[in-house]
PDB file of N, CA, C and O in Angstrom:
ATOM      1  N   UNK A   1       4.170  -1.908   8.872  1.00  0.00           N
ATOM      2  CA  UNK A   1       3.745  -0.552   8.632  1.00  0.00           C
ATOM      3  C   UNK A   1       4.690   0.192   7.696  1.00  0.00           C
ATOM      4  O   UNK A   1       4.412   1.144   6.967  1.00  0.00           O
ATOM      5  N   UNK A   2       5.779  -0.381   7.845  1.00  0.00           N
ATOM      6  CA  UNK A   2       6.618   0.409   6.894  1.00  0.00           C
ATOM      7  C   UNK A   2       6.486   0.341   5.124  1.00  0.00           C
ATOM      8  O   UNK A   2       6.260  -0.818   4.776  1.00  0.00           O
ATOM      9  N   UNK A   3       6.531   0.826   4.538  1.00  0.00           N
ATOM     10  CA  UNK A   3       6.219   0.520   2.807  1.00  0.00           C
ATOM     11  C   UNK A   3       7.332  -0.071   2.562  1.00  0.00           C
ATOM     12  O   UNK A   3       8.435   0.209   3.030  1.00  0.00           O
ATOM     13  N   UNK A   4       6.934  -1.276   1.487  1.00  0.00           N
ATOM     14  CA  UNK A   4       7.920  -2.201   0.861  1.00  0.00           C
ATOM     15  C   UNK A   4       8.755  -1.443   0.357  1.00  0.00           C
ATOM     16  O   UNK A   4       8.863  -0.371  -0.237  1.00  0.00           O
ATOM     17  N   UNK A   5       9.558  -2.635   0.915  1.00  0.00           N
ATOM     18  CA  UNK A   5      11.227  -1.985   0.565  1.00  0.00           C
ATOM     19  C   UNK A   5      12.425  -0.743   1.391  1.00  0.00           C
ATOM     20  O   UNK A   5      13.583  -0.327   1.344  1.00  0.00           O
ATOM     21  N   UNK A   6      10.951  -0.574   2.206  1.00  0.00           N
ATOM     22  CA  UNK A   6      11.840   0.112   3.795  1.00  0.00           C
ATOM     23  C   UNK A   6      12.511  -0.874   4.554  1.00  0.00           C
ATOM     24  O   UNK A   6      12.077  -1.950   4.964  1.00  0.00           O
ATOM     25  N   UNK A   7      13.649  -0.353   4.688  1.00  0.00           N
ATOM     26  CA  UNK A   7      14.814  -0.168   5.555  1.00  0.00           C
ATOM     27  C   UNK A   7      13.643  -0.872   7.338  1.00  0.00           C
ATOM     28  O   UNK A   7      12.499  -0.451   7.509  1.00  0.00           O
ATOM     29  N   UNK A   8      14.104  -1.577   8.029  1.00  0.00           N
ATOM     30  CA  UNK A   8      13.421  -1.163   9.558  1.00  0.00           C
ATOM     31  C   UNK A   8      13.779  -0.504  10.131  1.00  0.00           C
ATOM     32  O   UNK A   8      14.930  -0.109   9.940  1.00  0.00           O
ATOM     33  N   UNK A   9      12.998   0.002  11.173  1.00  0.00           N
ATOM     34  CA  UNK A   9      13.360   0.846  12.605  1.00  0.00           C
ATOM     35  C   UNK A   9      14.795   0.582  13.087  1.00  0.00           C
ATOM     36  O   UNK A   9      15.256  -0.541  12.885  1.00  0.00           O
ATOM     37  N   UNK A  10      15.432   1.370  13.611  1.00  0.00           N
ATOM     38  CA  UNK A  10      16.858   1.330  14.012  1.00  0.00           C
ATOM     39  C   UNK A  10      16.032   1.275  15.856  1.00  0.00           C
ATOM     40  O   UNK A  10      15.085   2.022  15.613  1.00  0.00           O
ATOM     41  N   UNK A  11      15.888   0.970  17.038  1.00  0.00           N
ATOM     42  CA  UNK A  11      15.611   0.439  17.637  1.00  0.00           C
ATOM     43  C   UNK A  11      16.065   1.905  18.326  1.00  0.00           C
ATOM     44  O   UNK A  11      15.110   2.053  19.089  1.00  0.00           O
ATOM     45  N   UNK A  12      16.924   3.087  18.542  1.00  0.00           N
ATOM     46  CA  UNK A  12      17.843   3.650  18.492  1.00  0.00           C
ATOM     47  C   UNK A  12      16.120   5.111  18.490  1.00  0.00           C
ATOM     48  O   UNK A  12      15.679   5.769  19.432  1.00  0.00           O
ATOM     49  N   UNK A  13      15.674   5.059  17.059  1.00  0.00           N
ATOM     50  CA  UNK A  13      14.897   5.344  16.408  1.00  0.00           C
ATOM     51  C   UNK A  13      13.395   5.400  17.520  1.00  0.00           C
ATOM     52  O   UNK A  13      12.822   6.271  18.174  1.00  0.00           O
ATOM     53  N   UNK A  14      13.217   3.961  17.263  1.00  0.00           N
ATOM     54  CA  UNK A  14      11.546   3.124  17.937  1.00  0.00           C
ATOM     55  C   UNK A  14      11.668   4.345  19.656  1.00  0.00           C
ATOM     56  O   UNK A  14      10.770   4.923  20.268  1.00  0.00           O
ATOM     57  N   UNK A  15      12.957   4.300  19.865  1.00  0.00           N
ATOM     58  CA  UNK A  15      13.045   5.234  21.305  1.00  0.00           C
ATOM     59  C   UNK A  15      13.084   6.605  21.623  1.00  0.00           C
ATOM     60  O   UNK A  15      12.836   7.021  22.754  1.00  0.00           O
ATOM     61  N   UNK A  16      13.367   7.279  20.729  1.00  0.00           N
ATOM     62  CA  UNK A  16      13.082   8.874  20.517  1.00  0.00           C
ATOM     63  C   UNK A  16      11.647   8.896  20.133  1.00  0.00           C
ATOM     64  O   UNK A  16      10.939   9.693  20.748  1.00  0.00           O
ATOM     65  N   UNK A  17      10.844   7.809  18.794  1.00  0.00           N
ATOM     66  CA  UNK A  17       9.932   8.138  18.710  1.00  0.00           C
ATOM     67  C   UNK A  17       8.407   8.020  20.080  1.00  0.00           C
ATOM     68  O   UNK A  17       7.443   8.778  20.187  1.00  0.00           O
ATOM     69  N   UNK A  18       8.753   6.807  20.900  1.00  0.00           N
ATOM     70  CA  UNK A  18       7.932   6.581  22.455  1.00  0.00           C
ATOM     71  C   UNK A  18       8.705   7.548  23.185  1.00  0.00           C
ATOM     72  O   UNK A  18       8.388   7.461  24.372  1.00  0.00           O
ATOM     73  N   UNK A  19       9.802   8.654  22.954  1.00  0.00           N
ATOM     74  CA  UNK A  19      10.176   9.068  24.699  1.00  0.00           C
ATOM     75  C   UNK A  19       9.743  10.528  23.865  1.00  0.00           C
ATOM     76  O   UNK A  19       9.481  11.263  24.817  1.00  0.00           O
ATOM     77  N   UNK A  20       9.559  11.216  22.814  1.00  0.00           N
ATOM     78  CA  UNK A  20       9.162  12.176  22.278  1.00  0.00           C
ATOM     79  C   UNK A  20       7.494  12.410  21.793  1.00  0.00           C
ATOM     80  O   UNK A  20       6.703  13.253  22.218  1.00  0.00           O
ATOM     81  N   UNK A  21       7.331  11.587  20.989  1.00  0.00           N
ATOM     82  CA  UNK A  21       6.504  11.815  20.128  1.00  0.00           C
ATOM     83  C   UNK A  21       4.973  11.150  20.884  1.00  0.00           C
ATOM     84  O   UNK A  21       3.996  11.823  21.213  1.00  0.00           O
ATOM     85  N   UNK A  22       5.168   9.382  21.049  1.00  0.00           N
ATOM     86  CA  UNK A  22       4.233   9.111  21.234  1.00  0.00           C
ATOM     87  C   UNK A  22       3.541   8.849  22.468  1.00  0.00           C
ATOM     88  O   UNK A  22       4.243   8.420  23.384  1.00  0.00           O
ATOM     89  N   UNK A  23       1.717   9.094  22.795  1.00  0.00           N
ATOM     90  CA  UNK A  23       1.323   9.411  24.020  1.00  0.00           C
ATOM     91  C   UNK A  23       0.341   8.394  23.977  1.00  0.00           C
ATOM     92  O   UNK A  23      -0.163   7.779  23.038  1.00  0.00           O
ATOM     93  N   UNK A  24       0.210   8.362  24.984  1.00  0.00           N
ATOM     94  CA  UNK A  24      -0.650   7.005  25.588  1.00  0.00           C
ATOM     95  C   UNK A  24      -0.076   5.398  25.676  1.00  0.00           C
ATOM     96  O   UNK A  24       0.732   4.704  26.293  1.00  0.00           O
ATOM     97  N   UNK A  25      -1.278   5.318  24.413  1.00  0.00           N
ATOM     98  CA  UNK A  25      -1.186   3.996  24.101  1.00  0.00           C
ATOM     99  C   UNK A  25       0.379   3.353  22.599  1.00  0.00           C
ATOM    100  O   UNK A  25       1.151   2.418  22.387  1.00  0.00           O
ATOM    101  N   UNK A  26       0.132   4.126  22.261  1.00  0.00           N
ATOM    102  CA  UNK A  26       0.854   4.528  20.774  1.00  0.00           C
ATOM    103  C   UNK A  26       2.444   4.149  21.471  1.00  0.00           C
ATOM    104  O   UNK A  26       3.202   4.519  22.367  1.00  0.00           O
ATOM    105  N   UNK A  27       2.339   3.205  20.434  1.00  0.00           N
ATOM    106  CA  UNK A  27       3.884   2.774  20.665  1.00  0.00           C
ATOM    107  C   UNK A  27       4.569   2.353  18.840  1.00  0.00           C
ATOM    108  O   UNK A  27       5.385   1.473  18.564  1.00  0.00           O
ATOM    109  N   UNK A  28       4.071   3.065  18.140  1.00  0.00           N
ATOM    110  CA  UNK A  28       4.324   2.659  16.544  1.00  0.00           C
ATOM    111  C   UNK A  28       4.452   3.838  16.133  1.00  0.00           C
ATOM    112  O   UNK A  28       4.126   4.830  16.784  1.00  0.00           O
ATOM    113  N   UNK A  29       5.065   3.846  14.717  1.00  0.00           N
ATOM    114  CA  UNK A  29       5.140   4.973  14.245  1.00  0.00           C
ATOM    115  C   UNK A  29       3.583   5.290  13.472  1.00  0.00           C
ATOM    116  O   UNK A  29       3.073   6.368  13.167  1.00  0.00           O
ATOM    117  N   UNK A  30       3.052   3.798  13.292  1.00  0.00           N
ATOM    118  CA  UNK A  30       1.793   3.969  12.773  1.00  0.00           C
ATOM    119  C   UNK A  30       0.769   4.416  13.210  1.00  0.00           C
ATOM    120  O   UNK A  30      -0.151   4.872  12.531  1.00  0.00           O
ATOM    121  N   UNK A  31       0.848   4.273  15.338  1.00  0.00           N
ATOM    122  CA  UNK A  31      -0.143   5.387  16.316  1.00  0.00           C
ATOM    123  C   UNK A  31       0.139   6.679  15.906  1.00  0.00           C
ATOM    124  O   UNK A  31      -0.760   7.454  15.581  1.00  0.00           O
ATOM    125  N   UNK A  32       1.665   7.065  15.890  1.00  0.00           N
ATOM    126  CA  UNK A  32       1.450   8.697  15.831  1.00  0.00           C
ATOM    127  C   UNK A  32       0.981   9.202  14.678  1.00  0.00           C
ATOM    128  O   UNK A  32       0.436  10.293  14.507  1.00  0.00           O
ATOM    129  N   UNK A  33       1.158   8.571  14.092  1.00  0.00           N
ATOM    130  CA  UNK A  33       0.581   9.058  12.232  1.00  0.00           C
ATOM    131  C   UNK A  33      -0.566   8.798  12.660  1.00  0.00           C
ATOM    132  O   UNK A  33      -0.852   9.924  13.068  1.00  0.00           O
ATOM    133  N   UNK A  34      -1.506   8.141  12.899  1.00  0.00           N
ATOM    134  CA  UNK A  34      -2.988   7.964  12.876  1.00  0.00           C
ATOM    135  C   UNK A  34      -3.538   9.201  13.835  1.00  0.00           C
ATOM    136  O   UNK A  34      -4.529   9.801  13.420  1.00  0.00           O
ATOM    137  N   UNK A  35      -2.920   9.639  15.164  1.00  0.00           N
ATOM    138  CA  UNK A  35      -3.264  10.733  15.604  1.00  0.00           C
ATOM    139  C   UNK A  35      -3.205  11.638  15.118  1.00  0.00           C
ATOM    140  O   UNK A  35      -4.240  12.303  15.181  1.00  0.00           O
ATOM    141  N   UNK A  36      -2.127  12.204  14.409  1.00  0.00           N
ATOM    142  CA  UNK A  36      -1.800  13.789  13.826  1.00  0.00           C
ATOM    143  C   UNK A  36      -3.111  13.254  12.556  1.00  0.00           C
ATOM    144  O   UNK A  36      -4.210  13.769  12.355  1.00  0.00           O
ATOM    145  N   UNK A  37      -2.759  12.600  12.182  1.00  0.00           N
ATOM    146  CA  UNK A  37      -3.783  12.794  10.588  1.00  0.00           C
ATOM    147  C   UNK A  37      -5.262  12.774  11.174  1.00  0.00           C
ATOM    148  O   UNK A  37      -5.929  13.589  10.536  1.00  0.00           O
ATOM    149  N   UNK A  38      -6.060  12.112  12.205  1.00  0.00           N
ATOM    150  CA  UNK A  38      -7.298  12.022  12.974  1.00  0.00           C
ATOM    151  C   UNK A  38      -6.922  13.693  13.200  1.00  0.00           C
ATOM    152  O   UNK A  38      -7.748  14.422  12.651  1.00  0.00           O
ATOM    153  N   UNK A  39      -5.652  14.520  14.022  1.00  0.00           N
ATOM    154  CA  UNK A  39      -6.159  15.799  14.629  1.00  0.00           C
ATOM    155  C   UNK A  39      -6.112  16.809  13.113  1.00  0.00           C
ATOM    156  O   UNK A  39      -6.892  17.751  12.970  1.00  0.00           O
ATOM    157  N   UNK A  40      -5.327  16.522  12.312  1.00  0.00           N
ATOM    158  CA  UNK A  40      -5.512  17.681  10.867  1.00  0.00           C
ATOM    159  C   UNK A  40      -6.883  17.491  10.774  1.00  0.00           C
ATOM    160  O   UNK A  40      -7.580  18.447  11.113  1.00  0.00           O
ATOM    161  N   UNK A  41      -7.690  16.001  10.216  1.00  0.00           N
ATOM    162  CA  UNK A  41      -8.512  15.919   9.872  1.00  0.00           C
ATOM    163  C   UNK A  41      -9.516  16.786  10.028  1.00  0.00           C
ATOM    164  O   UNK A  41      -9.984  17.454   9.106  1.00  0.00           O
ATOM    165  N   UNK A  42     -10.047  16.830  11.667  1.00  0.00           N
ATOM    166  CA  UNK A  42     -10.426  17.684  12.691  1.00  0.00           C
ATOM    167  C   UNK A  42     -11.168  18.648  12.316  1.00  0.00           C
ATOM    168  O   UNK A  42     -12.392  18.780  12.306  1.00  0.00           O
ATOM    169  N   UNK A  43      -9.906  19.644  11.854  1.00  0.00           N
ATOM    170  CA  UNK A  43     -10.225  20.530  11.363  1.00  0.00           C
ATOM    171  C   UNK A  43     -11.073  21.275   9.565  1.00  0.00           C
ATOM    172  O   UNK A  43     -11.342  22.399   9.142  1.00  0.00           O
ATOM    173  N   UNK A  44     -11.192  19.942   9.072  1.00  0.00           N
ATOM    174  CA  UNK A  44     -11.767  19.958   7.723  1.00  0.00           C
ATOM    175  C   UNK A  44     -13.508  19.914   8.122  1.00  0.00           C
ATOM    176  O   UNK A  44     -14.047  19.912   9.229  1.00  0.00           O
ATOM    177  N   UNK A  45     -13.994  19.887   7.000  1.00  0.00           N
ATOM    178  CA  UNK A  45     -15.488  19.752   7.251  1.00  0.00           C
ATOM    179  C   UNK A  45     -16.151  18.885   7.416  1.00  0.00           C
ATOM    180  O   UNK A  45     -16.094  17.873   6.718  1.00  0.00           O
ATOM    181  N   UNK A  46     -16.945  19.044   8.366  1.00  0.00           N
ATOM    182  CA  UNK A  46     -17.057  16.980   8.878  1.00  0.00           C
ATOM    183  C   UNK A  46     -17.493  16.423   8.162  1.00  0.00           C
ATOM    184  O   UNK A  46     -17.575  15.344   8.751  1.00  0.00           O
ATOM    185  N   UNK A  47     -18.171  16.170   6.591  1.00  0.00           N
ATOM    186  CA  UNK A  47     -18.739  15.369   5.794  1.00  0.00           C
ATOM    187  C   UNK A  47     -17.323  15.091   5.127  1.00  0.00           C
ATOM    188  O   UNK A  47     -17.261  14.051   4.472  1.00  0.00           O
ATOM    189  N   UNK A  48     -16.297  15.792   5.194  1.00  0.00           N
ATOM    190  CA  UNK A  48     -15.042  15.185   4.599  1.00  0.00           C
ATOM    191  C   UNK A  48     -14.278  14.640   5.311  1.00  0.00           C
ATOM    192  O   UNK A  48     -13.192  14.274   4.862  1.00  0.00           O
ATOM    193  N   UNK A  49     -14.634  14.426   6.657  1.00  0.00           N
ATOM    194  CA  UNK A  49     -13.206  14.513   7.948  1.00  0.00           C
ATOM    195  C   UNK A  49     -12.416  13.011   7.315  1.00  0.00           C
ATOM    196  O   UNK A  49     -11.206  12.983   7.090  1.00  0.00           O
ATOM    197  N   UNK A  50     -13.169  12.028   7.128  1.00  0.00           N
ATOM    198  CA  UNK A  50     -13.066  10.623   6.553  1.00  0.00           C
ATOM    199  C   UNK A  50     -11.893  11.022   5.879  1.00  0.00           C
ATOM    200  O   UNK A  50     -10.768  11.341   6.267  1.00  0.00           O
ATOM    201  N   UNK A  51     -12.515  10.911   4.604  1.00  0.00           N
ATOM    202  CA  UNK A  51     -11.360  11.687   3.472  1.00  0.00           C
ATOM    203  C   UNK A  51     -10.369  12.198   3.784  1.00  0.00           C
ATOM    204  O   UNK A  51      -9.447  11.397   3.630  1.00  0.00           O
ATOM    205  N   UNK A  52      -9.955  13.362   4.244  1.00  0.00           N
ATOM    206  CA  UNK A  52      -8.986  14.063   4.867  1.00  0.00           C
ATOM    207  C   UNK A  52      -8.387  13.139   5.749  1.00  0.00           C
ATOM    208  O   UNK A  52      -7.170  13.318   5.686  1.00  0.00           O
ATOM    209  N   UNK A  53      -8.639  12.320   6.468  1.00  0.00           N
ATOM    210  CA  UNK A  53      -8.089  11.696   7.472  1.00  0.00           C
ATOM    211  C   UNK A  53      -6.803  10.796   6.544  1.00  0.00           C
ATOM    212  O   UNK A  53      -5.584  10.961   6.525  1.00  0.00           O
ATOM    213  N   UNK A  54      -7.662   9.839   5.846  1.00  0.00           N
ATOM    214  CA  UNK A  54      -7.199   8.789   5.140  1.00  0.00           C
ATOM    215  C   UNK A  54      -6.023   9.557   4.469  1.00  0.00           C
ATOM    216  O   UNK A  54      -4.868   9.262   4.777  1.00  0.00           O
ATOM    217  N   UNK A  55      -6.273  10.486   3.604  1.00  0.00           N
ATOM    218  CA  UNK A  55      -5.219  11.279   3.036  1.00  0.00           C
ATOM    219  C   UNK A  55      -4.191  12.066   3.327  1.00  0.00           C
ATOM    220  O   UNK A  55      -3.414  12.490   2.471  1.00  0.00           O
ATOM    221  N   UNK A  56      -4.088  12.400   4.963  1.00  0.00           N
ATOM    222  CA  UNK A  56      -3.062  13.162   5.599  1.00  0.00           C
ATOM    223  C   UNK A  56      -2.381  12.125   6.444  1.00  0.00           C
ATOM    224  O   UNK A  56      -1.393  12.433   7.111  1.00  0.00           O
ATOM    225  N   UNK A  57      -3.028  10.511   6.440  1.00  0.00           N
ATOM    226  CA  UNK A  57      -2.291   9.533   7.353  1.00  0.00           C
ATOM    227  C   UNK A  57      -1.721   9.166   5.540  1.00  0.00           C
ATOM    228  O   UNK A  57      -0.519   9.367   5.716  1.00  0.00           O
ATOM    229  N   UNK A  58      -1.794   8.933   4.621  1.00  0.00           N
ATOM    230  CA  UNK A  58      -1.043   8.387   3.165  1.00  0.00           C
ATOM    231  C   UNK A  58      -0.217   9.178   2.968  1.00  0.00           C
ATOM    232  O   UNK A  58       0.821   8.803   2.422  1.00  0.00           O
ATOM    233  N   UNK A  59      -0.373  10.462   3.318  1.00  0.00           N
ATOM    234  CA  UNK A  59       0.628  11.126   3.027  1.00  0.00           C
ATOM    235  C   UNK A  59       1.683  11.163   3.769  1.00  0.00           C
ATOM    236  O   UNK A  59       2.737  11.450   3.202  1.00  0.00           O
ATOM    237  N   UNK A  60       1.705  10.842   5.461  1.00  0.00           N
ATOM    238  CA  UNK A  60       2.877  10.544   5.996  1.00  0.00           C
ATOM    239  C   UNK A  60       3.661   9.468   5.537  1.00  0.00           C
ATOM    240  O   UNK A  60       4.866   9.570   5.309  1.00  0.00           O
ATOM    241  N   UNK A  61       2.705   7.974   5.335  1.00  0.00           N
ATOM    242  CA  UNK A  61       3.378   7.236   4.860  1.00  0.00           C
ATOM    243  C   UNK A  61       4.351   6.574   3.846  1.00  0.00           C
ATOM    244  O   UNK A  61       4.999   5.529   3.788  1.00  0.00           O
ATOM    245  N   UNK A  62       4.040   8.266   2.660  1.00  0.00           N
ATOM    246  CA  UNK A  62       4.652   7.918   1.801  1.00  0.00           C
ATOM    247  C   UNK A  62       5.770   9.061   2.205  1.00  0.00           C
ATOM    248  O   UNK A  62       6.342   9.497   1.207  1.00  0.00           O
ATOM    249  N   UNK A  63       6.146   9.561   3.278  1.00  0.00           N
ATOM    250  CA  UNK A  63       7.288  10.399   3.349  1.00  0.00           C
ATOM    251  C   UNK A  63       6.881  12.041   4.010  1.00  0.00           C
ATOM    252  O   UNK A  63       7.795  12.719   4.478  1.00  0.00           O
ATOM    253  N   UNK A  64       5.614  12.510   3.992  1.00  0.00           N
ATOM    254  CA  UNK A  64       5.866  13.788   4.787  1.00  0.00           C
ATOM    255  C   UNK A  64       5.938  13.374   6.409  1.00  0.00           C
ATOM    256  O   UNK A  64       5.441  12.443   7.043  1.00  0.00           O
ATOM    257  N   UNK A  65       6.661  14.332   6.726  1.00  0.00           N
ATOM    258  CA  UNK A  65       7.174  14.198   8.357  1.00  0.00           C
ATOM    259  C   UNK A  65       6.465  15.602   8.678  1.00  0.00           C
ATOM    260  O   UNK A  65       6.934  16.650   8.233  1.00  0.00           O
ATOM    261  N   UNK A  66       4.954  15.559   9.719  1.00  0.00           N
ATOM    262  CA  UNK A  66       5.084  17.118  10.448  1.00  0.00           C
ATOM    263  C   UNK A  66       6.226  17.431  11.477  1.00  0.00           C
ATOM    264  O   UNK A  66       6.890  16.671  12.183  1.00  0.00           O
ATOM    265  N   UNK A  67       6.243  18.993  11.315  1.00  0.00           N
ATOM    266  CA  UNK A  67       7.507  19.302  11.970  1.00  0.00           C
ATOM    267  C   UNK A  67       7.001  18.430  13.769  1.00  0.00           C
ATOM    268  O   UNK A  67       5.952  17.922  14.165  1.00  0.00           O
ATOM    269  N   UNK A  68       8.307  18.631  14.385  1.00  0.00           N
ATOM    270  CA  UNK A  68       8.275  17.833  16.201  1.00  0.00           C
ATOM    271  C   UNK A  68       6.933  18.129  16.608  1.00  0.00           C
ATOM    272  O   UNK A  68       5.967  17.396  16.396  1.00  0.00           O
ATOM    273  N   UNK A  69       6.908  19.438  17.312  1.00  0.00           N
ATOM    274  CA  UNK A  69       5.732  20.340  17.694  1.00  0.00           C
ATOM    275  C   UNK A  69       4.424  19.671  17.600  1.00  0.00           C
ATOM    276  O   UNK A  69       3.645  19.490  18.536  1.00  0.00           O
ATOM    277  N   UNK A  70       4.183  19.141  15.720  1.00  0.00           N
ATOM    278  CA  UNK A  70       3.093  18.811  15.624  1.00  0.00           C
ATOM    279  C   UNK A  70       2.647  17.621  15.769  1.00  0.00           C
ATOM    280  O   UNK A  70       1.485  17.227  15.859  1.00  0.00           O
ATOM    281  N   UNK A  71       4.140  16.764  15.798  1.00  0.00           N
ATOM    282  CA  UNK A  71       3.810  15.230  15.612  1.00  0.00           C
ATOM    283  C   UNK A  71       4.116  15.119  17.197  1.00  0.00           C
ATOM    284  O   UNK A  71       4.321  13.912  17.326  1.00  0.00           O
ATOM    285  N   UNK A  72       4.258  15.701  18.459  1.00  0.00           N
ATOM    286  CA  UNK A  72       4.409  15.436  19.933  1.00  0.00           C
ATOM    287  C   UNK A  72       3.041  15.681  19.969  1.00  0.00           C
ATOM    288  O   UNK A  72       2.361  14.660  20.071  1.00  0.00           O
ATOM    289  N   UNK A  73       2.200  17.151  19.895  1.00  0.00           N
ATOM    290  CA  UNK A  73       1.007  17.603  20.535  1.00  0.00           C
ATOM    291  C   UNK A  73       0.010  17.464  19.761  1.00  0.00           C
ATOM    292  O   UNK A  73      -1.022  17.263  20.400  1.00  0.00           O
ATOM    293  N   UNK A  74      -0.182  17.493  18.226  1.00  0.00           N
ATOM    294  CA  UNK A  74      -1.426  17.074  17.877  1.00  0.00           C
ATOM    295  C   UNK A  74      -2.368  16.299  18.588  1.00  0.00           C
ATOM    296  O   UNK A  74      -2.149  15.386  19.384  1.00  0.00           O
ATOM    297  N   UNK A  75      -3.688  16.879  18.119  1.00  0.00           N
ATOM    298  CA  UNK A  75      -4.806  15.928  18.922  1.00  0.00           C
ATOM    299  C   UNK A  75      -4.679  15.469  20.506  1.00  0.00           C
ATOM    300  O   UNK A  75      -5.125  14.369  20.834  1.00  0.00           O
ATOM    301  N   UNK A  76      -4.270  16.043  21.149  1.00  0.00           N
ATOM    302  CA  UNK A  76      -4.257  15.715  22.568  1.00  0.00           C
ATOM    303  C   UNK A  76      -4.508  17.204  23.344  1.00  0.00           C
ATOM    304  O   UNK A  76      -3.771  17.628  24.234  1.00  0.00           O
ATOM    305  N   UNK A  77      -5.687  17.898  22.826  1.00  0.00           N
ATOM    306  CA  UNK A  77      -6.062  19.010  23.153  1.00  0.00           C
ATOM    307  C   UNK A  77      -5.036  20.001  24.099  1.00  0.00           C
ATOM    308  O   UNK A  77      -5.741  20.476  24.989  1.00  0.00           O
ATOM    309  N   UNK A  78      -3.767  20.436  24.216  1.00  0.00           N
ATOM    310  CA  UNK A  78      -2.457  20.459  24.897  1.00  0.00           C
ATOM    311  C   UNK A  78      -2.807  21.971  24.238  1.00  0.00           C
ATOM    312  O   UNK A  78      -3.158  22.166  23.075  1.00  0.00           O
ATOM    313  N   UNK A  79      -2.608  23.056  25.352  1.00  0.00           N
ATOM    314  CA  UNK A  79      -2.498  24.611  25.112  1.00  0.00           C
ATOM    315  C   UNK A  79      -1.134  24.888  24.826  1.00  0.00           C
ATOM    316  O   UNK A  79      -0.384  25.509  25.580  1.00  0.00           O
ATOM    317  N   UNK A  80      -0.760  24.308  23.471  1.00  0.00           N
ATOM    318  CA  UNK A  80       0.554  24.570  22.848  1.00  0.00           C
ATOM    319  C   UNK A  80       0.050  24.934  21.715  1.00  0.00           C
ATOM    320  O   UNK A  80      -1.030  24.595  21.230  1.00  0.00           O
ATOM    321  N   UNK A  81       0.947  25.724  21.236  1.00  0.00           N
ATOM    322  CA  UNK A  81       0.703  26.042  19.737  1.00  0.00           C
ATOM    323  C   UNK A  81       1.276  24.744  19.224  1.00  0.00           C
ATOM    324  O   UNK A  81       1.928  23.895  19.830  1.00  0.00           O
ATOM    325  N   UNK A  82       0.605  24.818  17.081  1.00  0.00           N
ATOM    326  CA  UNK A  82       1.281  23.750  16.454  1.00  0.00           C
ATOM    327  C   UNK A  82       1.680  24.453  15.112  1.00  0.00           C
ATOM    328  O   UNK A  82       1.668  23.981  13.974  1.00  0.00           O
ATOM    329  N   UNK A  83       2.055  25.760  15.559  1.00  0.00           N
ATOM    330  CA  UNK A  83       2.433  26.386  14.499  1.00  0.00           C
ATOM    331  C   UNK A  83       4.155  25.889  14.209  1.00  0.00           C
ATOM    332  O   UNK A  83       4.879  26.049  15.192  1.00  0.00           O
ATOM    333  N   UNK A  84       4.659  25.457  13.265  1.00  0.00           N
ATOM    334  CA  UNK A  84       5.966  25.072  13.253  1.00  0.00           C
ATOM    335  C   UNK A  84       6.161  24.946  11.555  1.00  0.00           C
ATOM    336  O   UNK A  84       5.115  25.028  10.911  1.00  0.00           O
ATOM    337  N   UNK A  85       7.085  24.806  11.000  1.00  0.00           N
ATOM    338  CA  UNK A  85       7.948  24.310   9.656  1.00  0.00           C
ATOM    339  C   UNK A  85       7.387  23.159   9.561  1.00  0.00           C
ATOM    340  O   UNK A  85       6.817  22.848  10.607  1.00  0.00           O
ATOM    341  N   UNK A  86       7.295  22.208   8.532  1.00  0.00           N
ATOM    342  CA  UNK A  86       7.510  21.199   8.063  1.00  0.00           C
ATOM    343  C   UNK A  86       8.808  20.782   7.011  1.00  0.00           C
ATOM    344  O   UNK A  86       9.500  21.367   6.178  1.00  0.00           O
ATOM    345  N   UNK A  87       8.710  19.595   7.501  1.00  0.00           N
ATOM    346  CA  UNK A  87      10.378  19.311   6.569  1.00  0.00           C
ATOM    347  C   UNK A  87      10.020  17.780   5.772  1.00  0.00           C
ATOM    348  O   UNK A  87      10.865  17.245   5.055  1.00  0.00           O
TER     349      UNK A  87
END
């Protein structure tokens, strides 16, 4: 999952991201990206949701990180806000 020429997971890493971020089943960095980009999607217009999806999961992969907030609670219908920074 990682793009050629990445560095791997520091193992250190793989464990903040399962004791923080990821829920359920999701044990990759590639589950939580597929959720947050499935919950942005969401919100686009459903003849585009496809589109949007594909393009907000490429865009993590090539380097945007949503801020904590969004990458813990996205898509898991959770009465939290996901208003936060991105970095």
């Amino acid at each position: 999952e990682a793009p050629a020429g990445a560095l791997p997971a520091q193992e250190v890493s793989l464990d903040v991201l399962r004791e923080k971020y990821a829920r359920g089943d999701e044990r990759t960095i590639g589950d939580v990206q597929r959720r947050i980009a499935r919950a942005l999607a969401a919100l686009e217009p459903a003849a585009r949701r496809a589109e949007w999806e594909r393009r907000y999961l490429e865009a993590q992969q090539q380097g945007f990180i949503p801020a904590g907030r969004i990458a813990s609670a996205a898509g898991l219908g959770l009465s939290a806000t996901l208003i936060n920074c991105f970095v």
